[in-house]
C-alpha positions in Angstrom: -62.0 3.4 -8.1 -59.8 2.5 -5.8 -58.4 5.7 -3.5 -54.7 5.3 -3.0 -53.2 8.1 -0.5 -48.9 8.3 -1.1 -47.0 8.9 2.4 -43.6 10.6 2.1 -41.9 10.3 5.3 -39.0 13.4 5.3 -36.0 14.5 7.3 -33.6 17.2 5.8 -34.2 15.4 2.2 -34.2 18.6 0.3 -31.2 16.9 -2.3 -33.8 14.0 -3.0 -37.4 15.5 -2.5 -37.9 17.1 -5.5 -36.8 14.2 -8.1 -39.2 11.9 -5.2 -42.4 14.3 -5.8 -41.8 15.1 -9.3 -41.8 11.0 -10.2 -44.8 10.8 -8.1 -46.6 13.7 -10.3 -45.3 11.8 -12.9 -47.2 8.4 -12.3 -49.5 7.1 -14.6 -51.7 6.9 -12.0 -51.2 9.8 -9.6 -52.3 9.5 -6.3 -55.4 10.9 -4.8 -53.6 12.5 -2.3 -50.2 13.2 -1.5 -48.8 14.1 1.8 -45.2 14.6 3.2 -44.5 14.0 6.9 -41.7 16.2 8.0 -40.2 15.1 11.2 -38.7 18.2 12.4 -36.2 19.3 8.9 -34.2 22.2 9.1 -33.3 22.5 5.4 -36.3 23.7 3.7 -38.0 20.4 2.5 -41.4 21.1 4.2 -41.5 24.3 1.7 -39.9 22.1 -1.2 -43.1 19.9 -1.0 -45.7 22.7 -0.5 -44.1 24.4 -3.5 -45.0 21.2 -5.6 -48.3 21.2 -4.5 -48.1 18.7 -2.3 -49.7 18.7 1.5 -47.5 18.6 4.4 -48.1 17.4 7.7 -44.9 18.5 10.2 -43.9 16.6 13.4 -42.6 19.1 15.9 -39.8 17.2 17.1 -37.8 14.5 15.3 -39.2 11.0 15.6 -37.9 8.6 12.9 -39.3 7.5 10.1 -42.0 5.2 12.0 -43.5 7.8 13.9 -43.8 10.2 10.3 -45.3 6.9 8.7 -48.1 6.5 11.5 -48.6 10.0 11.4 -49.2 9.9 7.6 -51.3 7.1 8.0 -53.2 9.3 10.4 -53.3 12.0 8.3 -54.9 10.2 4.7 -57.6 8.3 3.9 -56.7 6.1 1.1 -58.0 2.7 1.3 -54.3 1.8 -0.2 -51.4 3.4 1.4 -48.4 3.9 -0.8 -45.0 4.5 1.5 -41.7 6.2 -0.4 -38.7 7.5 1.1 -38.0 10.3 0.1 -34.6 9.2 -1.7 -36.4 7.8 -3.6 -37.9 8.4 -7.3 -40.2 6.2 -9.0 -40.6 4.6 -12.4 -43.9 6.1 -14.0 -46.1 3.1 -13.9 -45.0 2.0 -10.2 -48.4 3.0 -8.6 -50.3 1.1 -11.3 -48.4 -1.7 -11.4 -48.8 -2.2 -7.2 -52.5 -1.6 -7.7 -52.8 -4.3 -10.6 -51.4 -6.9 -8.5 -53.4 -5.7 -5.5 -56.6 -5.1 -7.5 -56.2 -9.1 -9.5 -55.6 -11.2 -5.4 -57.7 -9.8 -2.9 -55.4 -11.9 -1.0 -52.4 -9.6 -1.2 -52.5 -7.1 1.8 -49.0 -5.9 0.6 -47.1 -4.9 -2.4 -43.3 -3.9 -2.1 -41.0 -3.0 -4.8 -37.2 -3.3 -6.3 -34.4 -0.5 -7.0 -33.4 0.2 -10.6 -29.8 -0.6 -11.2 -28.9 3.0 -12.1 -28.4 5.5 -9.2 -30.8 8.5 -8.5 -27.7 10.6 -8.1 -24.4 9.0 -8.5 -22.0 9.2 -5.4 -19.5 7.0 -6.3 -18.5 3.7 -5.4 -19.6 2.7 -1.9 -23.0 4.4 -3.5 -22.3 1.8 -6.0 -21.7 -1.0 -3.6 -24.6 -0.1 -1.6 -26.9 -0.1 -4.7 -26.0 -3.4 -6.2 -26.1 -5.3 -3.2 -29.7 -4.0 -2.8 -30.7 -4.4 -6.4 -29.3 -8.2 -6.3 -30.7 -9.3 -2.9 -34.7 -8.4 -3.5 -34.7 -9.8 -7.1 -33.3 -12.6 -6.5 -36.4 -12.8 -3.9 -38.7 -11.8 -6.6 -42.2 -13.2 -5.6 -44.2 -14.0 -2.8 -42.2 -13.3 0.3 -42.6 -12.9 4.2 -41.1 -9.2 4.9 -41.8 -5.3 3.6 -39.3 -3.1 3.0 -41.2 0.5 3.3 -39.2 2.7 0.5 -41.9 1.6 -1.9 -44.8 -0.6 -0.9 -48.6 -0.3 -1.5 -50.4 -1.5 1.8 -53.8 -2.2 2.0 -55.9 0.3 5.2 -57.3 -2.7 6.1 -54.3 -5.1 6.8 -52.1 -1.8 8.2 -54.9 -1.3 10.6 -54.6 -5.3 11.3 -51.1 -5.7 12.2 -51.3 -2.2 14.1 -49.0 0.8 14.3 -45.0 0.8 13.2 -43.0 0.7 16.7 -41.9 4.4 17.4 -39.3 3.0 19.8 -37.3 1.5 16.5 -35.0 3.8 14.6 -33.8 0.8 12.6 -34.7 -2.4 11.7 -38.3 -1.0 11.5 -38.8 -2.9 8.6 -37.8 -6.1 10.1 -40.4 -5.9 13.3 -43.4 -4.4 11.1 -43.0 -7.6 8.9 -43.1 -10.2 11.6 -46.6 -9.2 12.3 -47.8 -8.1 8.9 -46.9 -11.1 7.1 -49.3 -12.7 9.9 -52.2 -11.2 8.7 -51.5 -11.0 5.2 -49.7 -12.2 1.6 -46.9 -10.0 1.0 -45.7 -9.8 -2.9 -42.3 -8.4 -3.4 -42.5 -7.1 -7.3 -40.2 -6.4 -10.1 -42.9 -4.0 -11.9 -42.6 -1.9 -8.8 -39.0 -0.2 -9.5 -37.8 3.3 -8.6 -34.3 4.7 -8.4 -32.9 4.7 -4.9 -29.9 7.4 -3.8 -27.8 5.0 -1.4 -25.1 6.1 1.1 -21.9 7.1 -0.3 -19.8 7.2 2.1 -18.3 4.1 4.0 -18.2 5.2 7.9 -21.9 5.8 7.6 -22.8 3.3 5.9 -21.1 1.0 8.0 -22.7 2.6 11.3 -26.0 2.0 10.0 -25.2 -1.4 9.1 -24.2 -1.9 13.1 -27.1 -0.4 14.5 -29.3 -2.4 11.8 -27.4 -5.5 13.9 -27.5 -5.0 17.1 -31.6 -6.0 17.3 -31.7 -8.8 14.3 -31.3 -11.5 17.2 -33.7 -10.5 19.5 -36.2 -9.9 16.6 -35.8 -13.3 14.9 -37.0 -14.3 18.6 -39.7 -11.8 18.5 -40.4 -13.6 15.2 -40.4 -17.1 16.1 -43.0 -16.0 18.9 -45.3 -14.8 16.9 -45.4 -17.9 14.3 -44.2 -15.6 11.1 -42.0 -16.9 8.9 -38.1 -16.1 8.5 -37.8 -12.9 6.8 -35.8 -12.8 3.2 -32.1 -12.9 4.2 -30.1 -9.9 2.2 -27.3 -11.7 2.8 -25.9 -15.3 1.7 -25.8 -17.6 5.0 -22.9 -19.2 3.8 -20.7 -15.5 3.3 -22.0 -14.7 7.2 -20.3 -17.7 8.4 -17.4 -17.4 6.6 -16.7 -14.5 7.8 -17.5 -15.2 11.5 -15.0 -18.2 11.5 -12.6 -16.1 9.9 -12.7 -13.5 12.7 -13.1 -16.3 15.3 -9.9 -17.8 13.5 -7.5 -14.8 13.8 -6.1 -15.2 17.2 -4.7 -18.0 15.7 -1.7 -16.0 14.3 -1.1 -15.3 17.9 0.4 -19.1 18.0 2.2 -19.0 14.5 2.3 -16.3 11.9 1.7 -19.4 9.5 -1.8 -20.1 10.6 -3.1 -16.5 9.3 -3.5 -18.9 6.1 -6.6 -20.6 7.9 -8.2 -16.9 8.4 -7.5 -16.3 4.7 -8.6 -19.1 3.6 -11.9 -18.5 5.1 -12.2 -15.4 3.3 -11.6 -17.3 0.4 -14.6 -18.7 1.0 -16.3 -15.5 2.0 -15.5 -14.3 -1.5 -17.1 -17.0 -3.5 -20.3 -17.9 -1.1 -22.6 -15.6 -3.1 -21.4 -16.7 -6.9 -24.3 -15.2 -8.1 -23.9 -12.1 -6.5 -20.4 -12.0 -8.2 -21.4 -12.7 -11.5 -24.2 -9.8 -11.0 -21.5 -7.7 -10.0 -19.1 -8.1 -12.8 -21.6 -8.0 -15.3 -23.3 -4.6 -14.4 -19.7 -3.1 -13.3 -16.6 -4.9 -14.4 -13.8 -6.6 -13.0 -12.1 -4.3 -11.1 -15.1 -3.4 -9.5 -16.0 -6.1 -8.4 -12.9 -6.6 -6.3 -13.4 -3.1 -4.6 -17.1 -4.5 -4.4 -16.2 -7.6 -2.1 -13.8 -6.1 -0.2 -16.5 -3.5 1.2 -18.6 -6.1 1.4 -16.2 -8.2 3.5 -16.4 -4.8 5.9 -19.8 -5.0 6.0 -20.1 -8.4 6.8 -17.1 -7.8 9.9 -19.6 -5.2 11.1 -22.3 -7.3 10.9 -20.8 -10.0 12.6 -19.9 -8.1 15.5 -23.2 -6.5 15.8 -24.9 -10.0 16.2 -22.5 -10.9 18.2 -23.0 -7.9 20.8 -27.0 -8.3 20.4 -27.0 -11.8 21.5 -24.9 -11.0 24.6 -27.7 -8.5 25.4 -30.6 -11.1 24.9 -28.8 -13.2 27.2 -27.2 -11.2 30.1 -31.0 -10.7 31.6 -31.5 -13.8 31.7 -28.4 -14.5 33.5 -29.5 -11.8 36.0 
């Protein structure tokens, strides 16, 4: 039988842990082993998973979450790895169901998986907005795709050992780098029997820092990407509602001239609004209405964000080479 080793990577996750490890416990298939990597907590989550049984491998400074994955790759000797955040907690066949798909194409290297719809612990609404944008982006990619997202995935030994260690240097956008040179080496299956339920940032200032440091490198990535002859990655976002928005931010100084041409701006998020109509329609149907207005407009604050951090990481690609 196939020996799958589960990798917890951990920082100060004490609110999440237990409802994580418990699910695991939980699984129709339990892991052989199961190991939390804790890089450097100072709120009691290293005991939290030795209380549950569960062996713990500590890092003794804080790396990010790359380093605790290596180091829990180190650490196990599954011949399938199975990564989870720690935030989140999964449904109870979600280890089976990755190794079915793995165990029927020996072609797969990689299996990834899709948030339930309902909260691990409910925030509020820019938890809300965080989780449905999430939820709607990877099923709509359902299927055989060209990127990983680590919160749950089932990865062959063989193929991580291929593609080589996560990049220690990246804090964010791990995800993003790792994929260009997995889905090199490897099919990558993003599945809808793989589901657990994800606790999301709840509050906006965060959650819209992250979303500019998870910017800044896209650009220079995609390049990194193109080098290396992977495919595009799954875009989380609709083309069409990114360039909306950036012509309706190029489009503002426009008022400077006449108060009346702020209608070209707003017409442009206009088209922001409606770019993603299936997005809107998922929207209103899980959360109403009234939601879904409060939904868009923090999405239209995402998407300013965003902007802004492409912008800024394509002046950096650029200004060596004009040096």
């Amino acid at each position: 039988m196939t020996r799958v080793s589960l990798i917890v990577p951990c920082y100060n996750a004490a609110r999440t842990l237990r409802l994580c490890l418990e699910s695991v416990l939980a699984q129709t298939r339990v892991p052989d082993e199961i190991v939390v990597v804790d890089d450097a907590s100072s709120d009691g989550s290293a005991a939290l998973a030795e209380e549950l049984g569960c062996r713990v491998v500590r890092l003794p400074d804080n790396r990010g979450v790359s380093a605790a994955r290596n180091a829990g790759v180190a650490a196990t000797s599954g011949e399938v790895i199975f990564f989870l955040d720690s935030d989140v907690a999964l449904r109870p066949d979600a280890v089976a169901s990755a190794l079915a798909i793995l165990e029927e194409d020996p072609g797969v290297g990689c299996v990834h998986g899709v948030y339930d719809t309902q909260p691990l612990i409910d925030d509020g609404p820019v938890e809300w907005y965080r989780l449905l944008h999430q939820v709607h982006w990877r099923s709509r990619h359902v299927g055989e795709v060209n990127s990983v997202v680590f919160a749950l995935a089932a990865v062959r030994r063989e193929v991580l050992e291929a593609a080589g260690a996560l990049d220690e240097g990246l804090r964010d956008c791990e995800d993003v780098e790792y994929s260009s040179r997995l889905a090199v080496v490897t099919r990558i299956v993003l599945s809808d029997a793989v589901v657990g339920r994800h606790d999301e940032g709840h509050r906006l200032l965060p959650v819209l820092g992250e979303q500019w440091r998870r910017a800044l490198p896209l650009i220079p990535l995609a390049l990194a990407t193109a080098r290396r002859g992977a495919a595009k990655p799954e875009n989380a976002n609709s083309r069409a509602g990114i360039l909306a928005c950036a012509l309706a931010l190029a489009c503002l100084p426009l008022a400077l001239l006449s108060p009346a041409l702020l209608a070209v701006p707003a017409a442009l998020v206009g088209w922001f609004v409606v770019a993603d109509p299936g997005l809107l329609r998922f929207v209103r149907r899980e959360r109403g209405t009234a939601f879904t207005a409060y939904f868009m407009a923090v999405h239209l604050a995402v998407h300013v964000v965003l902007v802004a951090g492409l912008a800024v990481g394509s002046l950096r690609v650029l200004r060596p080479a004009r040096g």
